[in-house]
C-alpha positions as CSV (number, residue, x, y, z in Angstrom):
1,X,38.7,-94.0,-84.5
2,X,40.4,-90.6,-85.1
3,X,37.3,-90.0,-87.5
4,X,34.5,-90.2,-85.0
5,X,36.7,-88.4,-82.3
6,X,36.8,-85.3,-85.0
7,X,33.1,-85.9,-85.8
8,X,32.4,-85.6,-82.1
9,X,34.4,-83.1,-81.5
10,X,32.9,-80.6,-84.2
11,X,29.3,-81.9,-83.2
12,X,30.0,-80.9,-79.9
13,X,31.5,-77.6,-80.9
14,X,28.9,-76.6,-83.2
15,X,26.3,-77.7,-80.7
16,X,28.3,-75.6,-78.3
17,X,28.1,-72.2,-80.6
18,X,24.0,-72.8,-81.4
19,X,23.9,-72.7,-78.0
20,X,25.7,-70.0,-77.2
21,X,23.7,-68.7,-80.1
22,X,20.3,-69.3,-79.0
23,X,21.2,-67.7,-75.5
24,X,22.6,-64.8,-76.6
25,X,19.8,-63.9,-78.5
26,X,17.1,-64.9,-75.9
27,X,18.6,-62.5,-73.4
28,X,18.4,-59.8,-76.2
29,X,14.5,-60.4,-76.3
30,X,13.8,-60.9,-72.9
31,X,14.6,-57.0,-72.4
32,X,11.6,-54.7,-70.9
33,X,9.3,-53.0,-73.8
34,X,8.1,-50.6,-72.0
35,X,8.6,-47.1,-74.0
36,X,9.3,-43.3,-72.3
37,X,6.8,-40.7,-73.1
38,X,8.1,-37.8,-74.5
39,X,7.2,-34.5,-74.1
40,X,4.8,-33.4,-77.4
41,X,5.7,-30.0,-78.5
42,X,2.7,-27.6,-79.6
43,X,1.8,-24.3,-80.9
44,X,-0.4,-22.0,-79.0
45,X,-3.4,-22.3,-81.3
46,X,-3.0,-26.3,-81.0
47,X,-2.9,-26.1,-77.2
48,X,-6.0,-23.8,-77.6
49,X,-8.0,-26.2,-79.7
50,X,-7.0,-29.0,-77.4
51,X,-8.3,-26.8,-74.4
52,X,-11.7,-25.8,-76.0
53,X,-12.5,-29.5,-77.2
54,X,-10.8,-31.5,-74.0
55,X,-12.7,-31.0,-70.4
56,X,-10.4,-33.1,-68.6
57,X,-6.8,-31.6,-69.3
58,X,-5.0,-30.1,-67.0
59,X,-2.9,-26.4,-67.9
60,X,0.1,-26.1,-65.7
61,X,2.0,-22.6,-65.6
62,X,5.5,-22.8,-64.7
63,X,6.4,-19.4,-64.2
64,X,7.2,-17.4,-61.1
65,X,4.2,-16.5,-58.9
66,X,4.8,-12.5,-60.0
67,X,4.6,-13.9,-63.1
68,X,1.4,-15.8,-62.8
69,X,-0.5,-12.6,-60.5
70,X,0.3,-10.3,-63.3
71,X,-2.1,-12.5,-65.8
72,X,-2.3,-16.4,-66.3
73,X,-4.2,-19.0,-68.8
74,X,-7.2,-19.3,-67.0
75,X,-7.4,-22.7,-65.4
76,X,-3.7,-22.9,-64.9
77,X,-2.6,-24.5,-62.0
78,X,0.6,-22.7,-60.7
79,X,3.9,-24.8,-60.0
80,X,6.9,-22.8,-60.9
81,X,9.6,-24.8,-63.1
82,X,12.0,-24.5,-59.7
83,X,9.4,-26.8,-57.8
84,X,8.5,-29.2,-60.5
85,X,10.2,-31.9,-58.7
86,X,9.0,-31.5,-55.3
87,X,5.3,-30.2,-55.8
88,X,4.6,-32.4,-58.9
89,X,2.8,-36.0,-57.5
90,X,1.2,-33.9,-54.5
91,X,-0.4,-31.1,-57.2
92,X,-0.5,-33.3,-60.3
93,X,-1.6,-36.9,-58.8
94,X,-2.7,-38.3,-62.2
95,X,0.1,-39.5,-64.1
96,X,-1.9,-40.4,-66.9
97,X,-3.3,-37.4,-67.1
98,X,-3.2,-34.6,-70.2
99,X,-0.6,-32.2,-69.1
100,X,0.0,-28.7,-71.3
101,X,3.3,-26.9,-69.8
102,X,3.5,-23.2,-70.8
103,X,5.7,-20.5,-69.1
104,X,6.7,-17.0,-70.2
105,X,8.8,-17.7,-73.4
106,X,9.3,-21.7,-73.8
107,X,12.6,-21.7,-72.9
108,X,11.5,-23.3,-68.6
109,X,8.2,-24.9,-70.3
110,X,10.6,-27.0,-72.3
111,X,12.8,-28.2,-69.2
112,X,9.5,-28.2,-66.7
113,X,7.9,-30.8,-69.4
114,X,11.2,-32.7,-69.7
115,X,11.0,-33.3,-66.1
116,X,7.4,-34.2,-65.6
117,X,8.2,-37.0,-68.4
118,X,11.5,-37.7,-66.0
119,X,8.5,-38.5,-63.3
120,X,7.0,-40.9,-64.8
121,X,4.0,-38.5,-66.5
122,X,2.7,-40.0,-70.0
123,X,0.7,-37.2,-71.6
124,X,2.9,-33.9,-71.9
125,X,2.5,-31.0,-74.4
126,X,4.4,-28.2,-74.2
127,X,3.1,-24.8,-75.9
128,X,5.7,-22.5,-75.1
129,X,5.1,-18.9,-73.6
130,X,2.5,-17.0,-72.7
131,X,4.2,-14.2,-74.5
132,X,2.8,-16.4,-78.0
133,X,-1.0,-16.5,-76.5
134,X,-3.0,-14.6,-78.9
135,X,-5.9,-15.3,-76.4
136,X,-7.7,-14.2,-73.2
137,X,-5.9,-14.3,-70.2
138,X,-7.4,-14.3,-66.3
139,X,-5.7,-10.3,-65.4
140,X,-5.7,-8.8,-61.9
């Protein structure tokens, strides 16, 4: 009798543990698989090529609006880095949408792009500064 009691009992324990087992690991593949986009850095002659062969991207200049009056890509909408968060979904409805992020050196291009991903936007490149453009720019 003792030998089916300790029979039992390890069926029942190792039963236990594969079950244990089996949960475990099916709440370890029932997590989301949805991935964050990250923000694609560029150089200034990529961005250009991507401008002259892509209709439908969109430029976005985060610098002040001095800055931008004193010469800007042309195209470029304006929404300096500072107002990223507020003026982004009412100026930038598309969140699917081909972003490039430049500002005067790359240092607020960088943290603007960051925070457009932050949002919820998919497509971000970030080229830098202006101050690397080797090409024409809209002047006053």
């Amino acid at each position: 009798m003792k030998i089916i009691s300790a029979k039992r009992s390890l069926f029942l324990l190792v039963f236990a543990a594969s079950l244990g087992l089996l949960t475990g690991c099916s709440q370890n593949t029932v997590t989301t698989t949805t991935e964050k986009a990250s923000v694609i850095t560029m150089t200034s002659e990529e961005a250009k090529n991507m401008m002259d062969q892509e209709d439908s991207l969109i430029i976005v200049d985060v610098r002040t609006q001095e800055e931008y009056d004193a010469g800007y890509i042309e195209g470029a909408v304006l929404i300096p880095d500072f107002d990223i968060e507020t003026k982004a979904e009412s100026l930038l409805p598309d969140k699917d949408a081909t972003i490039l992020v430049y500002c005067r050196s790359g240092r607020r291009s960088a943290l603007a792009a960051q925070k457009l991903v932050e949002l919820g936007y998919q497509n971000i490149y970030d080229f830098g500064g202006i101050i690397d453009w080797n090409y024409d720019i809209v002047l006053p």
